[in-house]
N, C-alpha and C positions, 0 to 999 in steps of 0.2 A: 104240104107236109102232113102224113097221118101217124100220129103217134097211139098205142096199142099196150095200156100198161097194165098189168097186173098191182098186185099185194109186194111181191117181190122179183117180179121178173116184166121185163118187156123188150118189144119188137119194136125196133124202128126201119120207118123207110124214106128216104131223103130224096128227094129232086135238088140236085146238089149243082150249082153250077162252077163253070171251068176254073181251076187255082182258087177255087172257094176253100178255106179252112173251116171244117164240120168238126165242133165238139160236142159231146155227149156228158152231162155229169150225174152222179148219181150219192146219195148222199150214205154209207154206210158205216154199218159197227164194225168194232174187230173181232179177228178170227171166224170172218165170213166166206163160203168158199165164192168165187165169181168166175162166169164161163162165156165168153163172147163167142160167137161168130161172125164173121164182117164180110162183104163183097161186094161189088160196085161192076154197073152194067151202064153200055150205051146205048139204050135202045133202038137211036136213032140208026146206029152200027153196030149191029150185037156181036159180029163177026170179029169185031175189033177191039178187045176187051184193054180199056186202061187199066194203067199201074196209078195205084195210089202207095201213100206211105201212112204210117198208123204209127200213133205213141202214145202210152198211159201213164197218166203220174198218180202216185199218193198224197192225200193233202199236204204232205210236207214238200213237195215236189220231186222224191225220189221215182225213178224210171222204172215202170214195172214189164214193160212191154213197149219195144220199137222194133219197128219193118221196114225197111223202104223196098219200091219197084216189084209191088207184088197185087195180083187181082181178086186175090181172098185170103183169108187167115182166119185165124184165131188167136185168142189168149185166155189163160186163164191163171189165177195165185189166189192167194187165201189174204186179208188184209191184216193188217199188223196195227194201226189204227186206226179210229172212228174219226170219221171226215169227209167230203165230196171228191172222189177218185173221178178224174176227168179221161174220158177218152175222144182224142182230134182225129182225122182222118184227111188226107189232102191229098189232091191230083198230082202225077208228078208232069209237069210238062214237058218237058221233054220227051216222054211216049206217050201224050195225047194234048197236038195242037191245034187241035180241032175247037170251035165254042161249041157242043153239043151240049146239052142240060145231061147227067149223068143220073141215076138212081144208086144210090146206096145205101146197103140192108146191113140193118144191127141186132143181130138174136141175143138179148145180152140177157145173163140168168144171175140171177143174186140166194145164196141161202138155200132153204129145202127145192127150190125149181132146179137148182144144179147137179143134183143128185143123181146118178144113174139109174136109173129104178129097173132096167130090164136085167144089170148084171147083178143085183141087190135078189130080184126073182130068182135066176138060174143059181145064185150061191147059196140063198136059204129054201129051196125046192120050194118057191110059193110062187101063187099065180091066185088070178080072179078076184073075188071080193078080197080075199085074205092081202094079196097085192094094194088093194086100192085102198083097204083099212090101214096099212101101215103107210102111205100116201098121204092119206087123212090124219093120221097119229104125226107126224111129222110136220104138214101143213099147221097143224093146230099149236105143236110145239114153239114151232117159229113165230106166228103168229103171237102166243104169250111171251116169247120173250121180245118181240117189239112190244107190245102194252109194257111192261115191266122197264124199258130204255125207254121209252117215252115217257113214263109217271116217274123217273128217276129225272131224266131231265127235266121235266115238270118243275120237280120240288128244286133244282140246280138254279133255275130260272126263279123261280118265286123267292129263293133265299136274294139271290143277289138283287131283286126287287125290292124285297123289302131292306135291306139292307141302305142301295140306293134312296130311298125313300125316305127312312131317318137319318141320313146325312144329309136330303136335301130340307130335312125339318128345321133340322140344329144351323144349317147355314140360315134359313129365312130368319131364324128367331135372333141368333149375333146378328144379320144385319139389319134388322129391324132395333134394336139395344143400340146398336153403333149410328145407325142416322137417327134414333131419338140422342143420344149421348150429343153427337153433333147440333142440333136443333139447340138444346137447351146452354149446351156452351155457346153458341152463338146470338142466343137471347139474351145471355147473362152480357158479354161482352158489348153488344150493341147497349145494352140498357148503361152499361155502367160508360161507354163513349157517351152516352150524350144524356148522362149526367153530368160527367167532366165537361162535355162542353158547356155544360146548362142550357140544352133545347128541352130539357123535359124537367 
């Protein structure tokens, strides 16, 4: 398996074998656009192209994308919330009962790699450096708004740490108070048994 990832976009390609269920996850914000393209080949029979079936969920596990009986596709939607958007991929047997090992390719784009950039040239009559500056400008864009979700979750994380952290102070300290409490009621009690009895 060779995986090929970028900042916000990557390429996979699987040696997938027969009725194997391939997920892909990928962990995002919302109101991110996302673009896949999928296709699966047999090399050993290229003539012979299997059906696979494809389905995408949102981390809530709402359906954003289902196929069956098909040798290529795509998807794409925009996300509605931040969380690991999973996408499966499975052979359908039925039209491939062969055990051949299969190859299947994932062009899967997140964020400014989604962007059309050549209809984005032809609408604002730009091309060349002025093209690849506004590539850049955007690049960079995306870029600070991951550092900006990251140092947010950061502090999300550090709060409920330390938060965590002085509750497990305050538990150590009651139960250290509660097995001394214990300790000294139990000296008291033994001392004063075996005064009653007169061993001491």
């Amino acid at each position: 398996m060779s995986i090929r990832r970028g900042l916000v976009a990557f390429s996979l390609i699987l040696a997938a074998l027969l009725f194997m269920l391939t997920c892909v996850s990928e962990e995002i914000q919302s109101n991110v656009v996302v673009l896949a393209d999928y296709y699966v080949v047999d090399e050993h029979n290229p003539e012979n192209t299997p059906a696979i079936s494809s389905k995408v969920t949102s981390p809530y596990g709402n359906n954003l994308h289902h196929q069956d009986n098909i040798t290529h596709g795509q998807f794409a939607f925009t996300t509605q919330e931040t969380g690991n958007y999973l996408a499966c991929l499975w052979v359908d047997s039925t039209h491939h009962p062969q055990a051949n090992p299969l190859t299947l390719g994932i062009d899967w784009k997140i964020g400014i790699t989604a962007k059309d950039w050549d209809s984005v040239a032809k609408k604002e009559k730009i091309e060349g450096v002025e093209l690849q500056l506004r590539r850049l400008d955007g690049l960079v864009q995306s870029i600070c708004e991951n550092i900006n979700y990251i140092k947010d979750r950061e502090a999300e994380m550090r709060e409920v740490s330390e938060t965590t952290n002085s509750r497990v102070a305050w538990f150590s300290t009651m139960s250290l108070g509660v097995c001394l409490c214990v300790a000294g009621s139990q000296i008291w009690y033994l001392k004063r048994y075996f005064h009653k009895k007169k061993l001491i």
